[in-house]
Steps between C-alpha positions, in 0.01 A plus 500: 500500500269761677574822325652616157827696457364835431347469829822446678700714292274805595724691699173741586474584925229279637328562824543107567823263421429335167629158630350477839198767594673664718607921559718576210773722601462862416589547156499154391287140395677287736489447884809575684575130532406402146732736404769371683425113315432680193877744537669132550478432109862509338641367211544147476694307195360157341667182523705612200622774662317776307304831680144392604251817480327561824151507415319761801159394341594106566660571863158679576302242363676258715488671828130553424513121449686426839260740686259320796243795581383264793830497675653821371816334355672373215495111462818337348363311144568175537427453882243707604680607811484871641844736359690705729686855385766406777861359264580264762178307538485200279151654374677776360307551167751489185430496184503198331478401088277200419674429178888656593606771320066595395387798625172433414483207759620702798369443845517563888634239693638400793919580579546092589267376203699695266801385653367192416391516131832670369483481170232262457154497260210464733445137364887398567445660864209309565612172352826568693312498832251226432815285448690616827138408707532209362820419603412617915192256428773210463455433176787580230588815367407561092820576336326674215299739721857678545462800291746465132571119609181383342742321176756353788157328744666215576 
């Protein structure tokens, strides 16, 4: 956590983007392409089904978070790699819950990595993926690393 929510919450013009340094348009706290990441935020339901409140101080806290000032980009969460703006690049940056359905665990990652986790807790992901290396490493796959099978490993 960098900042606190009255800081990002402060609608106030700035003469530099609040997330990245850079010219805030006129008018505004956010760069023109901040904006666009920060515009993307919708509303999103839980995994029962019920109306998730989009949080603008979390989404700015976590593109501030995903900001690399040395390369001028945003850098997907759990790989590191470089995000593109373009929808049909598999670097497209989404946004992505750590715990489904949290708002307070959003993040910016990559189009095919979300693709990936679905629905998944960060620790079901990553045990998920351990297990299928394991399994292109020859050795067998673990049953119980399948996310809601843990009860049927076998």
């Amino acid at each position: 956590m960098g900042r606190d929510d009255s800081h990002w919450n402060d609608r106030s013009p700035t003469a530099e983007c609040k997330v990245c340094g850079e010219k805030s348009m006129k008018g505004a706290d956010l760069c023109r392409r901040c904006r666009r990441f920060a515009k993307r935020v919708g509303s999103h339901a839980d995994v029962g089904g019920r109306q998730v409140k989009v949080s603008r101080a979390t989404r700015l806290e976590a593109l501030w978070n995903a900001w690399h000032p040395r390369t001028g980009t945003f850098v997907c969460a759990y790989t590191g790699i470089a995000l593109s703006d373009d929808a049909a690049s598999r670097r497209y940056a989404r946004w992505e819950f750590g715990t489904p359905g949290d708002e307070s665990s959003v993040a910016l990652i990559s189009d095919l990595i979300n693709r990936m986790k679905a629905d998944m807790t960060p620790a079901e992901f990553r045990r998920l993926v351990r297990a299928l290396a394991r399994q292109y490493d020859g050795k067998p796959f673990d049953k119980r690393a399948f996310p809601g099978d843990q009860a049927q490993a076998a």
